[in-house]
C-alpha positions in Angstrom: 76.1 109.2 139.7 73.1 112.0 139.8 69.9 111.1 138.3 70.4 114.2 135.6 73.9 112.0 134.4 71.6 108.1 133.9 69.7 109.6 131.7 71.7 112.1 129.9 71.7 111.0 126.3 75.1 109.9 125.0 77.6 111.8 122.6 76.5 111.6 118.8 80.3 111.6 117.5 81.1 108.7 120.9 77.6 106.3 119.6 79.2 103.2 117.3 75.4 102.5 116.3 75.5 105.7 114.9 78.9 106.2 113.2 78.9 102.8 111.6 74.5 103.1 110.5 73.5 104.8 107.3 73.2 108.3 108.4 76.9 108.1 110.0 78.3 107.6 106.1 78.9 110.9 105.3 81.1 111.5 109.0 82.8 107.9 107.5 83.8 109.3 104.0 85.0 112.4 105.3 87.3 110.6 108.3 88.9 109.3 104.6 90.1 112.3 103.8 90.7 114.1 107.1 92.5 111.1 108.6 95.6 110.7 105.8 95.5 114.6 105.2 96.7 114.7 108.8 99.4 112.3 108.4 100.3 113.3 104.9 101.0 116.7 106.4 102.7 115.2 109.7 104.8 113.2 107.2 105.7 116.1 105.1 104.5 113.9 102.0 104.1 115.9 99.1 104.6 113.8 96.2 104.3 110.5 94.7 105.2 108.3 92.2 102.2 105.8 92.2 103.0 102.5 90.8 99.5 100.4 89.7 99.2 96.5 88.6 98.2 93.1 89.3 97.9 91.7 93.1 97.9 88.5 91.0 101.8 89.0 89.5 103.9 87.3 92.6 107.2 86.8 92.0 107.0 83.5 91.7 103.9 83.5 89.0 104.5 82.9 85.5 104.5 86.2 85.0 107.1 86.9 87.6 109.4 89.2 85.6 106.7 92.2 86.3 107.3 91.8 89.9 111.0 92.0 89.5 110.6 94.4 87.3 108.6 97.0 89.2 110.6 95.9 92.1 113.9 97.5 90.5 111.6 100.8 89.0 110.8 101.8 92.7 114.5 100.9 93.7 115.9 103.0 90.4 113.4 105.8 91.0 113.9 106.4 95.1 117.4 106.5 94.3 117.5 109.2 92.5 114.8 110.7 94.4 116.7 110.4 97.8 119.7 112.5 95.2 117.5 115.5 94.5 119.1 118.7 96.6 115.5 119.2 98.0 115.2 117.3 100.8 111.4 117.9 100.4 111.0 117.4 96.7 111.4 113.3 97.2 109.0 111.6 95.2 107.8 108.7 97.7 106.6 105.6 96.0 103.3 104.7 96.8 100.8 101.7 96.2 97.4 100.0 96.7 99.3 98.7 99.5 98.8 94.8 99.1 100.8 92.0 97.2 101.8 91.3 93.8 102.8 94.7 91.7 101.5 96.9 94.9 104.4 94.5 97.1 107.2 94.8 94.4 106.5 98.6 94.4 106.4 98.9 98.0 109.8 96.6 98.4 111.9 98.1 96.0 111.7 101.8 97.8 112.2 100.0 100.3 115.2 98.2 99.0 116.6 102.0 98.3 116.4 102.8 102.0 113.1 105.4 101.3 109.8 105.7 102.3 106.9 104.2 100.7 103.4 104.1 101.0 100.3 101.8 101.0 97.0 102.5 100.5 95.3 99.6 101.3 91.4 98.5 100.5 89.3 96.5 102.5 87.9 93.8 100.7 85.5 90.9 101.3 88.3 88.7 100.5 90.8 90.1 102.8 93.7 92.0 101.2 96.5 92.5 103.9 98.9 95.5 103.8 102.4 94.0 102.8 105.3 94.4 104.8 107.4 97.0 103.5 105.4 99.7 103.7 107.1 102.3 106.2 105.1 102.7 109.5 102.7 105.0 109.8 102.3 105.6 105.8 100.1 102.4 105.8 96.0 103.3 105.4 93.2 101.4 105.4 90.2 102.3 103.4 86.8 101.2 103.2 85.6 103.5 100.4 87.1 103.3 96.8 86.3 106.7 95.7 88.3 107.9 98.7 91.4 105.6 98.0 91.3 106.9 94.1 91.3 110.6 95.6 94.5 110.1 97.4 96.0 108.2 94.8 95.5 111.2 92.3 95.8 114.1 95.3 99.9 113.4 95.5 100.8 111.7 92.3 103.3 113.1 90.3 103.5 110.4 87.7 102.2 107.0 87.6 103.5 104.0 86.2 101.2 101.5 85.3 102.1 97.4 85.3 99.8 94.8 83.8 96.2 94.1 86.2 93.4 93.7 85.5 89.7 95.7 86.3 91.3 97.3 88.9 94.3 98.7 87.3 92.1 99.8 84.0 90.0 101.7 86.7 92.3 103.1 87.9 94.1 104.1 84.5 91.6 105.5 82.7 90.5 107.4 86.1 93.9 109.7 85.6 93.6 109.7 81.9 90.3 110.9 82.3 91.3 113.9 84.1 94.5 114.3 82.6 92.1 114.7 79.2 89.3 117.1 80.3 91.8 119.2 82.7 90.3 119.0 85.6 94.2 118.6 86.8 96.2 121.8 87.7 99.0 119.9 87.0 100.3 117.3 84.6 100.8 113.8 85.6 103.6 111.8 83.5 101.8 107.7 83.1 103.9 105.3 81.9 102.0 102.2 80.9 105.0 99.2 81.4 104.6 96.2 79.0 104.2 97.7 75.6 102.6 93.8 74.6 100.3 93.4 76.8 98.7 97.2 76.5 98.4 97.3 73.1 96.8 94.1 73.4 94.5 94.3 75.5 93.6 98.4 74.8 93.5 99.2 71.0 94.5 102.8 71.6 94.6 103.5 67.7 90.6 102.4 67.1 89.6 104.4 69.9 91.6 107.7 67.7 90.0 106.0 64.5 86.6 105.7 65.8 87.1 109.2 67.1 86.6 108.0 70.9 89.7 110.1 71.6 91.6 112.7 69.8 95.5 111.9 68.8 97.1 114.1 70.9 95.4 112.0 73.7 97.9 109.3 72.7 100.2 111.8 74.3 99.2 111.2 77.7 101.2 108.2 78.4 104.2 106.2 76.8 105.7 103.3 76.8 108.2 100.9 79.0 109.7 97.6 78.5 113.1 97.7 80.8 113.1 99.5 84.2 116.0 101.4 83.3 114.3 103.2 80.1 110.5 103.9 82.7 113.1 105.6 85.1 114.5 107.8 82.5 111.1 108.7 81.1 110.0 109.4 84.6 113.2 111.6 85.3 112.7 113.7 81.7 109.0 114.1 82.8 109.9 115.3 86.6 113.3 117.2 86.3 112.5 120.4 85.2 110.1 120.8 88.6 113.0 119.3 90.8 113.6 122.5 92.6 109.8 124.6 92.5 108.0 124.1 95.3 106.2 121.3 95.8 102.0 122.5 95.9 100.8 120.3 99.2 98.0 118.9 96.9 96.7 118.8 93.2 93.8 121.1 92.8 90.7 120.5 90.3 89.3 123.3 88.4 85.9 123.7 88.4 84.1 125.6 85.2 84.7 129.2 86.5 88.5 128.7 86.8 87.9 128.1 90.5 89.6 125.4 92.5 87.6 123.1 94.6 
């Protein structure tokens, strides 16, 4: 080795001390994007049905019956998707990629013989990716901002279980932009457990204290059986069956730009 090479300074993007320091964090968000864009494209995944809810609901909790239930949703709704004459247009079922409602999600597509993904969170209790997520649709993020951009990039309708601060971030996230349009596209939510919703979110003061307008009540409905979410999602989602798929959802900025 010359004397030039010892003391040539190292590689910035090749320096861990860098990468993983405070001035390496916007390279890190960005490898969050970059990194599933390339396998989303290499995967041909265009769309998703997102399922949300409770790491907590195991199948053998007290409230068990979610987990079967949104077991059988992802099996009903893969099904048909696997049916549509578009090879491409299959909606993929996709989760936050660890147990409870995210595992019931991820099993019943897999049940159905389809793909499914998991986008998975690192926490500082550990959260594992469950095992029916279909290799190589299985991410790991460290930023949540990042995982709730992917999440809303690909979905094409969302159904929502019970959860808890998690979920209802990741709820009113959608609703959010469903509301003030910053999507270019609608996105169907169906909120499963009439009950508990309405318990827990009095949607009615929120139009009475004017917090929301009525028509926003329009953004979501109501499930209680898996077969009635599947034929809501189906009536939301048939009439695009055969358009072309956009490979992403765009935002619109205030000039009618996209970003």
């Amino acid at each position: 080795m010359s004397t030039d090479d010892t003391h040539r300074p190292g590689l910035a993007y090749e320096d861990p001390s860098f990468l993983g320091g405070d001035d390496g964090r916007p390279l890190r968000i960005l490898a969050e994007y970059l990194e599933p864009l390339r396998r989303f494209r290499a995967a041909q995944v265009h769309d998703t049905i997102v399922f949300f809810g409770s790491a907590r609901l195991a199948a053998d909790a007290p409230l068990g019956p979610y987990y079967e239930a949104a077991r059988e949703v992802a099996r009903l709704i893969t099904l048909w998707s696997k049916s549509l004459s578009s090879h491409g247009r299959r909606y993929v079922v996709c989760s936050g990629g660890g147990g409870g409602i995210m595992e019931a999600a991820n099993r019943g597509a897999s049940d159905a013989g389809g793909r499914t993904i998991g986008l998975n969170i690192s926490l500082p209790h550990e959260q594992f990716p469950n095992p029916y997520i279909t290799h190589g649709l299985s991410f790991e993020f460290h930023y949540f901002f990042m995982r709730k951009l992917w999440f809303a990039h690909l979905a094409r309708a969302l159904v929502v279980f019970p959860g808890g601060f998690g979920t209802l971030d990741e709820l009113t996230e959608i609703l959010t932009l469903a509301q003030t349009r910053k999507l270019e596209r609608p996105i169907p939510v169906i909120l499963y457990g009439t009950a508990y919703w309405k318990e827990i979110i009095n949607f009615e003061a929120l139009v009475r204290y004017g917090m929301i307008d009525r028509e926003d009540l329009g953004l979501f409905a109501f499930a209680d059986d898996p077969a009635s979410a599947c034929a809501l999602l189906k009536a939301k989602l048939s009439p695009e069956a055969e358009q072309v798929s956009p490979g992403f959802a765009h935002s619109h900025t205030g000039n009618s730009g996209k970003t």
